[in-house]
C-alpha positions in Angstrom: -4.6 -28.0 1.3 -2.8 -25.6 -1.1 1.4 -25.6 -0.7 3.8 -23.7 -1.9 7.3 -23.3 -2.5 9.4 -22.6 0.8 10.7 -19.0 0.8 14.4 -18.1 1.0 16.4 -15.3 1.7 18.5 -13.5 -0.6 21.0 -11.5 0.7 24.5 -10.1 -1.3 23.6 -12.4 -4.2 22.7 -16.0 -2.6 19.4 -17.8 -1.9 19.6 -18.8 1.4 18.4 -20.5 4.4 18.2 -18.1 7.9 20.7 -18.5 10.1 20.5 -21.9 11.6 17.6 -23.2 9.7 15.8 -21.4 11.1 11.9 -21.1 9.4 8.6 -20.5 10.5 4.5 -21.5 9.0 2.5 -19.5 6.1 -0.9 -19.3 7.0 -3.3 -19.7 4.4 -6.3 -16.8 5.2 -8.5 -19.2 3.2 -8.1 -22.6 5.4 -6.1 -21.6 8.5 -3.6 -23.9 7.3 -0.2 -24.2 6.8 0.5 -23.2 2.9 4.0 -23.1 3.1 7.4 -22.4 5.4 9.4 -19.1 4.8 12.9 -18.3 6.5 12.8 -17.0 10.0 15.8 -14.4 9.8 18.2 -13.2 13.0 19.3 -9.9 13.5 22.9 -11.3 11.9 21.2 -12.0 8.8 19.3 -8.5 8.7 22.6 -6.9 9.6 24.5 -9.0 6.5 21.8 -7.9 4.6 22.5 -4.1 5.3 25.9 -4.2 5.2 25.9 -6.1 1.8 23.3 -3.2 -0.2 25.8 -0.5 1.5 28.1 -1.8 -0.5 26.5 -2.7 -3.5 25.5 0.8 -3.5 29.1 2.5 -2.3 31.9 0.4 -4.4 30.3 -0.8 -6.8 28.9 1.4 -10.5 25.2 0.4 -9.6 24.5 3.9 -8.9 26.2 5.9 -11.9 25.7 3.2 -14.8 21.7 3.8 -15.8 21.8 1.9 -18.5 23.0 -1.4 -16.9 20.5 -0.4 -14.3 18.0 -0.3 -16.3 18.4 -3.1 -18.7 18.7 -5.5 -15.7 15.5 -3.9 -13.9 13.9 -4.6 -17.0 15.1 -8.4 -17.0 13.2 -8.4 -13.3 10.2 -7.2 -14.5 9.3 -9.7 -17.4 10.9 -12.8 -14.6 8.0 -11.1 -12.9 5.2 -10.9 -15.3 6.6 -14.5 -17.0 5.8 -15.9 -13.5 2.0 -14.5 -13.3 0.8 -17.9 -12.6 3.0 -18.6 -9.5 2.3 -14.7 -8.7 -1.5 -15.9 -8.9 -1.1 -18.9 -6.5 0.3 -16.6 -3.7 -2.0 -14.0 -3.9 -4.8 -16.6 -3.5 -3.1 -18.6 -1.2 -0.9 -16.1 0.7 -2.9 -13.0 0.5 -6.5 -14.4 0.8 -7.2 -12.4 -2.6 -10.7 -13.4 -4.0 -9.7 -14.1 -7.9 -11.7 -11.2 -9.1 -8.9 -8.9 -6.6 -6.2 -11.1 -8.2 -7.1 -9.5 -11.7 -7.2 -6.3 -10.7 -4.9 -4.6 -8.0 -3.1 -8.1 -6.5 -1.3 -9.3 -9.6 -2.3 -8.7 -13.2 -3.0 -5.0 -12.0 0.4 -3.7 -11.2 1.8 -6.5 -14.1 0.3 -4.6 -16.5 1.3 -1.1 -15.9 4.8 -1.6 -14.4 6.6 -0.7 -17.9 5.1 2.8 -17.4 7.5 2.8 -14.5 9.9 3.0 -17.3 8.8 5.7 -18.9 8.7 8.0 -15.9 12.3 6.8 -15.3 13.3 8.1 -18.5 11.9 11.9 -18.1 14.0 12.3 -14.9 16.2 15.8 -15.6 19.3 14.4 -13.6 21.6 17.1 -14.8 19.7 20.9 -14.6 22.1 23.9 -15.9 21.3 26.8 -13.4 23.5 29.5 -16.1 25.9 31.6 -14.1 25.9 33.9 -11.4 27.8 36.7 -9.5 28.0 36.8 -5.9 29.9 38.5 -3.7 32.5 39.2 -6.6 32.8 35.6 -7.6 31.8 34.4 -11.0 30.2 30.8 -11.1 28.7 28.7 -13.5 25.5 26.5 -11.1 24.6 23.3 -12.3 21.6 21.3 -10.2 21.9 17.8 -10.0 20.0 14.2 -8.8 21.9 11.5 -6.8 20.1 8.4 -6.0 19.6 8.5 -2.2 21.2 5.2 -1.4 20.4 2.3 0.8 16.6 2.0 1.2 15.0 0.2 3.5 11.4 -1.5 2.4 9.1 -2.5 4.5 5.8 -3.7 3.0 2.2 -4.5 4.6 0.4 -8.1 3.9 -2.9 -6.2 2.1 -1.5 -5.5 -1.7 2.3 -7.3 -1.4 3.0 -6.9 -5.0 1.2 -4.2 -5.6 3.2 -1.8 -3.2 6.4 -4.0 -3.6 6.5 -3.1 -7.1 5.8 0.5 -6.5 8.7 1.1 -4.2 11.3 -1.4 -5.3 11.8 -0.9 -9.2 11.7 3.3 -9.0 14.6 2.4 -6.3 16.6 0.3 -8.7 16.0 2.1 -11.7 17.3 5.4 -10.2 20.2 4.0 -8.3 19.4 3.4 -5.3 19.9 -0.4 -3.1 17.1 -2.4 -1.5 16.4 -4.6 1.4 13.0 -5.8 1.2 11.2 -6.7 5.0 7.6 -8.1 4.4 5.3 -8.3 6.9 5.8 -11.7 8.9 2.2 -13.0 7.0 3.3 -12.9 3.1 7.2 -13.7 3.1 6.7 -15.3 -0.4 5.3 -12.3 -2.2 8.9 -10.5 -1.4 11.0 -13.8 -1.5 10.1 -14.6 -5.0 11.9 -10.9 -6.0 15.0 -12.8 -4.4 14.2 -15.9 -6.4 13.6 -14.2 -10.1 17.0 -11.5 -8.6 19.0 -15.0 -9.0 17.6 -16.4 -12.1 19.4 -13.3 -13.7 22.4 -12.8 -11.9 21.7 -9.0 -9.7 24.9 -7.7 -9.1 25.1 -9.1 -5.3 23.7 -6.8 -2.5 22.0 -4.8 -5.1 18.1 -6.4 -3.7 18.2 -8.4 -0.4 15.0 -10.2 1.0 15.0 -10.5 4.4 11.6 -12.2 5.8 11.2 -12.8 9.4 7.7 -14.1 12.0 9.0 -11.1 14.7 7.3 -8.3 13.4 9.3 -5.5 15.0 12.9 -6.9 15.1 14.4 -6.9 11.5 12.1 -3.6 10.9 13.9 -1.5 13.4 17.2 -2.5 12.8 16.2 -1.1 9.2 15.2 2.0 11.0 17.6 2.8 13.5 20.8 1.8 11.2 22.8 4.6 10.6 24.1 2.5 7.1 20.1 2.6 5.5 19.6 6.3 4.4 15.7 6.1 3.8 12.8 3.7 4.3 10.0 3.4 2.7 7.1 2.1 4.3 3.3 1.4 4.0 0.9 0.4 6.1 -0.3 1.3 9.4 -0.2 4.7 11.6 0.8 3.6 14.2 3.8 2.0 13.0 4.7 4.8 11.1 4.5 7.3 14.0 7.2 4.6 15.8 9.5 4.8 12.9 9.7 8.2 12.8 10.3 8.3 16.4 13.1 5.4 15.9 14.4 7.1 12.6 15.4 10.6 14.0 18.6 9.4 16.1 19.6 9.1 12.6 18.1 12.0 10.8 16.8 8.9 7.9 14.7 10.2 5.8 11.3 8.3 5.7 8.6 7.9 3.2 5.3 6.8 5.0 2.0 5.9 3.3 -0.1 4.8 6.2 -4.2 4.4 7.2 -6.8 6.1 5.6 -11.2 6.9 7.3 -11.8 8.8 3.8 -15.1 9.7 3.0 -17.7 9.2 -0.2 -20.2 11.7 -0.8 -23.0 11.3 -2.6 -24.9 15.0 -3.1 -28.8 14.7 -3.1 -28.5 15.6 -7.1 -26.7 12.8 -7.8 -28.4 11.4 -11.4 -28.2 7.7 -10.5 -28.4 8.0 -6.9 -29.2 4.8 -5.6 -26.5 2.8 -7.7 -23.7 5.5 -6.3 -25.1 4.7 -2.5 -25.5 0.9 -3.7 -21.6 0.9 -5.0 -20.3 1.9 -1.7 -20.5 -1.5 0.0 -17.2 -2.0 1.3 -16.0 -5.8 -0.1 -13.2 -5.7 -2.2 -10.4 -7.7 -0.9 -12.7 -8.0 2.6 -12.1 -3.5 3.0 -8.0 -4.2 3.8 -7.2 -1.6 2.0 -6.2 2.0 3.0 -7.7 3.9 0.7 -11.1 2.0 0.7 -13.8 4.4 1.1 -14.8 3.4 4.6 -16.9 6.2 5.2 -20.6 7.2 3.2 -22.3 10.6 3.4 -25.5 10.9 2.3 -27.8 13.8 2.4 -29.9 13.8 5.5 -33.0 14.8 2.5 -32.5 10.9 1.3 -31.4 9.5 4.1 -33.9 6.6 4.5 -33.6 6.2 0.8 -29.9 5.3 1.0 -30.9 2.9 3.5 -33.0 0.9 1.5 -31.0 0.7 -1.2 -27.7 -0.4 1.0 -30.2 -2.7 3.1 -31.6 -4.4 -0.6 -27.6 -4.5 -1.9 -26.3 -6.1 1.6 -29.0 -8.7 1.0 -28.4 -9.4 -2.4 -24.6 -9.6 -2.2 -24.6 -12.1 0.5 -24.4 -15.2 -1.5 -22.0 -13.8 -3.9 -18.5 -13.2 -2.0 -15.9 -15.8 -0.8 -16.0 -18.1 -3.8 -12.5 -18.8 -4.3 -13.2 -20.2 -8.0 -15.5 -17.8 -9.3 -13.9 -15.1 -11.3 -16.3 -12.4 -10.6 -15.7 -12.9 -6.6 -13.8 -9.8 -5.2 -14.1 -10.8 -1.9 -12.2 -13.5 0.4 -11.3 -13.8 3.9 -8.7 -11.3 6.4 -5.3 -12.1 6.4 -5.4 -13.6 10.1 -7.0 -14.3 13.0 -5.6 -11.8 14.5 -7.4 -9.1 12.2 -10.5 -11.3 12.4 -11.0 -10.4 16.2 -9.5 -6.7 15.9 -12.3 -6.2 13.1 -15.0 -8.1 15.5 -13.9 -5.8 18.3 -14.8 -2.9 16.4 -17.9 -4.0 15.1 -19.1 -4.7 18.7 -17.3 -1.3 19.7 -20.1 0.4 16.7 -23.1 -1.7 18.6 -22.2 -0.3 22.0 -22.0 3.5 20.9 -25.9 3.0 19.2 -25.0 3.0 16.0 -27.5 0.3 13.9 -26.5 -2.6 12.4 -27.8 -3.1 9.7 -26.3 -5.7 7.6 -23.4 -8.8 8.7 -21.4 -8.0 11.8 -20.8 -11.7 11.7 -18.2 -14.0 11.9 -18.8 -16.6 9.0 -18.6 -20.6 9.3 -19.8 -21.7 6.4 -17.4 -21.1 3.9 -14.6 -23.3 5.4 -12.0 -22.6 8.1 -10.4 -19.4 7.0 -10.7 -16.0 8.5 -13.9 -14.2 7.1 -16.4 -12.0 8.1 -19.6 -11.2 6.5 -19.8 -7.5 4.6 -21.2 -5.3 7.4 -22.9 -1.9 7.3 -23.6 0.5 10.1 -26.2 3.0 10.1 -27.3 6.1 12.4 -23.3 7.0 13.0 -22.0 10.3 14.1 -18.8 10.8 13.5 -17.3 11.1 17.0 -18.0 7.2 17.1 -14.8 4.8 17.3 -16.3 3.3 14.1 -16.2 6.5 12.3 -12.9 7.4 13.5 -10.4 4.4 13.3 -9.6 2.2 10.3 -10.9 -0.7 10.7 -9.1 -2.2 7.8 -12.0 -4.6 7.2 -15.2 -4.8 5.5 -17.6 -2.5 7.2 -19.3 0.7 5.9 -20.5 3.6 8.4 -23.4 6.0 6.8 -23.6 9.3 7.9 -25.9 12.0 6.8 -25.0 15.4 6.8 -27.5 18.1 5.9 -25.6 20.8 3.1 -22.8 20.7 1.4 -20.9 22.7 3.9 -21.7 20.1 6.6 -20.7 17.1 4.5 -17.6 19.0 3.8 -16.7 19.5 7.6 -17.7 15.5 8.5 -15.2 14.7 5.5 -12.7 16.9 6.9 -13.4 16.3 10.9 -11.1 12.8 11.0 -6.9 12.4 11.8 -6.4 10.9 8.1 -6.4 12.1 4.6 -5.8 9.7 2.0 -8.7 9.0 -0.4 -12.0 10.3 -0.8 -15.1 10.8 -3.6 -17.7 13.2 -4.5 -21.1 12.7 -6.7 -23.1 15.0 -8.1 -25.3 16.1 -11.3 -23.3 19.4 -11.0 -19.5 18.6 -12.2 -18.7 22.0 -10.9 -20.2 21.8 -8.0 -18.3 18.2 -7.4 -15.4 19.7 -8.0 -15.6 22.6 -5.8 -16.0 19.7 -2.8 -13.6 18.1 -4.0 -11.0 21.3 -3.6 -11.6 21.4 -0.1 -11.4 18.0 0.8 -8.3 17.4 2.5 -6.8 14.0 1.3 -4.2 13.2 -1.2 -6.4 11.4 -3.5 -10.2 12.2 -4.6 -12.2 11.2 -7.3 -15.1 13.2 -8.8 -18.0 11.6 -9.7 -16.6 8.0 -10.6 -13.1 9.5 -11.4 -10.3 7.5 -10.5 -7.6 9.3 -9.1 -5.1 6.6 -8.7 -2.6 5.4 -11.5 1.0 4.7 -12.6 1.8 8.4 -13.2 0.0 9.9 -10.2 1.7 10.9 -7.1 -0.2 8.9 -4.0 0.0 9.8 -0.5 -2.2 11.8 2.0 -2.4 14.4 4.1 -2.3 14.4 8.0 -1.6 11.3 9.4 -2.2 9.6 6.5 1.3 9.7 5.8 4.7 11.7 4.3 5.9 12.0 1.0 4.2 10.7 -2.8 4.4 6.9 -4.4 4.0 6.3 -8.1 4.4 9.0 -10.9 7.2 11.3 -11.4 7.4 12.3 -7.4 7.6 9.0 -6.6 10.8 8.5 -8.1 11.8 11.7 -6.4 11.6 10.1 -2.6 15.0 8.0 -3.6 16.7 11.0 -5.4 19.0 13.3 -3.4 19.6 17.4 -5.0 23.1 18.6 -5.2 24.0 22.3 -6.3 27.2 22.5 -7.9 29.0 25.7 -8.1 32.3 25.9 -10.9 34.1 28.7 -10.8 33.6 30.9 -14.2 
């Protein structure tokens, strides 16, 4: 059995225990097991949190002095990538991440491009001259300016901790703003060790706070409804955002969501290597939790039964090469919980029941220890009015549908409540990319394109979410615009 360290709180500058003592189990997704004990905050400590980053952020120079921002962001970020190792352990242990997920989007992905953060940081106009003007007789000289937003509130999902910790937290410290980080109740370590490495080099107190909790709605909505936390910034699922929105508007907070994702791969009948594009669409990475996982695969209706072969041959084969936890090339572990274990098994019997065909996994597995995995699972003969075609399942199961032109794969893309992600193949760039236009999701790669990176703005559209992470807007959701007018 894997342990590791407890996790603390950190709130206006101390590592701390929750009020009382109070603590509650880590749950390894690998074993079942208990990995570790994180601190079970109250609504007193969430509240000393808040009122500590208000004023971190209202008496203090953290907001006006960018350079002592900046150089003690930096300090965080090589704490960070000097602790990869530890980083490592909880993404295994914590996250459930297969080591091949650990090199890529867990850890030493968002390690290695977080100085670009940096660089978008320092190409912010802050100051804009708007020249002068005369208005109704009065002469005035306009200037346009950027004010960090203030306290934000950060609540994170258990699928890519660090990953999406990193994206919101350092763009919020370098341009101003305060933090308190709430994780989701199963991966407090992946926030608490921001406290941990926050102490190591003396944050200006209040400045980050790490508040981890097991009641998944308490600490959050205090967040939400306090009048003293002027944005949050949240990722994960729709639901929950469409509750904070509700929750937020008593105070008119302004909300960043990034929420669940159905989006669509389409793979055009000219597609040059065909059967590896319909063969790379298993859904396994990190078990399919991940919102912008391709979910859903469109395949002409002309090579229908081909696609089926080669998805029926690749299932097979790829069978005995997931949930490894020691080989490097394994992208694939367990769910987080046993809770997502049954939601995932509740859709895969809902796909069953509405006549779609199973036609590889579907199963819980057994044989790979007492963790929470299921086998990779594909679903044929969909339409996409079925639940399975419809909800995130947030789990590894593909749904093949065929559509007959490209107008008709167009309108199955299109015909879902998300927008997030998406992909188009074909031998015809142009033709790709004319798909691609009129697909309506934030993100969309053509024809292995990836359209995710540091400077790229990442959101969707619909119910997919509100507002951009990453790249130059990104940084935007914590600024505030003021228009100055100086009389001339």
């Amino acid at each position: 059995m894997a342990t590791l360290p407890d996790g603390k709180l950190y709130i206006d500058g101390k590592l701390r225990d929750a009020a009382g003592g109070a603590t509650y189990e880590d749950i390894g997704p690998w074993t079942g097991e208990v990995i570790a004990r994180a601190a079970d905050a109250s609504a007193a400590d969430m509240d000393e949190a808040i009122a500590a980053a208000r004023r971190a952020f209202d008496e203090t120079d953290w907001a006006t002095d960018h350079d002592k921002r900046r150089g003690l962001v930096a300090k965080l970020v090589e704490r960070l990538k000097a602790n990869r190792d530890l980083l490592a352990d909880i993404a295994r242990h914590e996250v459930g991440s297969a080591p091949g997920a650990t090199a890529m989007a867990q850890v030493d992905g968002p390690l290695g491009f977080v100085h670009r953060l940096f660089d978008i940081f320092d190409s912010i106009e802050w100051e804009k001259p708007m020249g002068h003007s005369t208005l109704f007789g009065m002469n005035t000289t306009r200037i346009v300016v950027k004010e960090p937003i203030g306290v934000v509130g950060v609540i994170t999902p258990w699928n890519a901790p660090l990953y999406i910790t990193i994206g919101k937290v350092i763009p919020a410290l370098l341009v101003g703003c305060t933090v308190i980080i709430k994780p989701a109740p199963d991966t407090p370590l992946m926030s608490a060790i921001f406290g941990d490495l926050a102490a190591e080099i003396d944050f200006p107190a209040g400045v980050i706070n790490v508040v981890t909790g097991s009641d998944p709605v308490l600490l959050g909505e205090m967040l939400v409804t306090d009048k003293r936390v002027d944005l949050i910034s949240f990722t994960g699922s729709t639901g929950v955002g469409k509750r904070i929105m509700e929750k937020g508007a008593a105070t008119l907070k302004r909300v960043f969501l990034e929420l669940g994702g159905k989006s669509a791969a389409i793979v055009l009948e000219d597609t040059p290597d065909f059967a590896m594009a319909v063969a790379q669409s298993i859904v396994c990475f990190h078990a399919g939790q991940g919102c912008a996982t391709l979910t859903r695969l469109l395949v002409p209706r002309s090579r229908y039964e081909e696609a089926i072969a080669v998805l029926e041959h690749t299932y097979a084969a790829y069978s005995s090469m997931w949930g490894d936890p020691e080989d490097p090339a394994n992208v694939m572990g367990p769910l987080i919980s046993a809770r997502q274990r049954e939601r995932v098994m509740s859709y895969i019997e809902s796909g069953k029941a509405e006549g779609a065909r199973l036609l590889a996994g579907g199963n819980v597995v057994t044989d790979k220890g007492e963790g929470f995995f299921i086998e990779p699972t594909c679903f044929v003969d969909v339409t996409n009015d079925m639940e399975i075609a419809r909800e995130e399942i947030f789990g590894p199961v593909l749904v093949v549908i065929p559509f007959e032109d490209d107008e008709d794969a167009i309108r199955i893309a299109n015909d879902s409540d998300y927008g997030l992600s998406g992909a188009v193949r074909s031998g015809d760039p142009e033709r790709a990319l004319r798909i691609a236009r009129r697909i309506r999701s934030g993100t969309i790669g053509v024809n292995g394109g990836l359209p995710i990176d540091v400077d790229l703005p990442f959101g969707g559209y619909k119910q997919s979410g509100i507002g951009k992470e990453w790249g130059l807007e990104g940084f935007h959701e914590y600024l505030a615009t003021k228009a100055i007018g100086i009389a001339a």
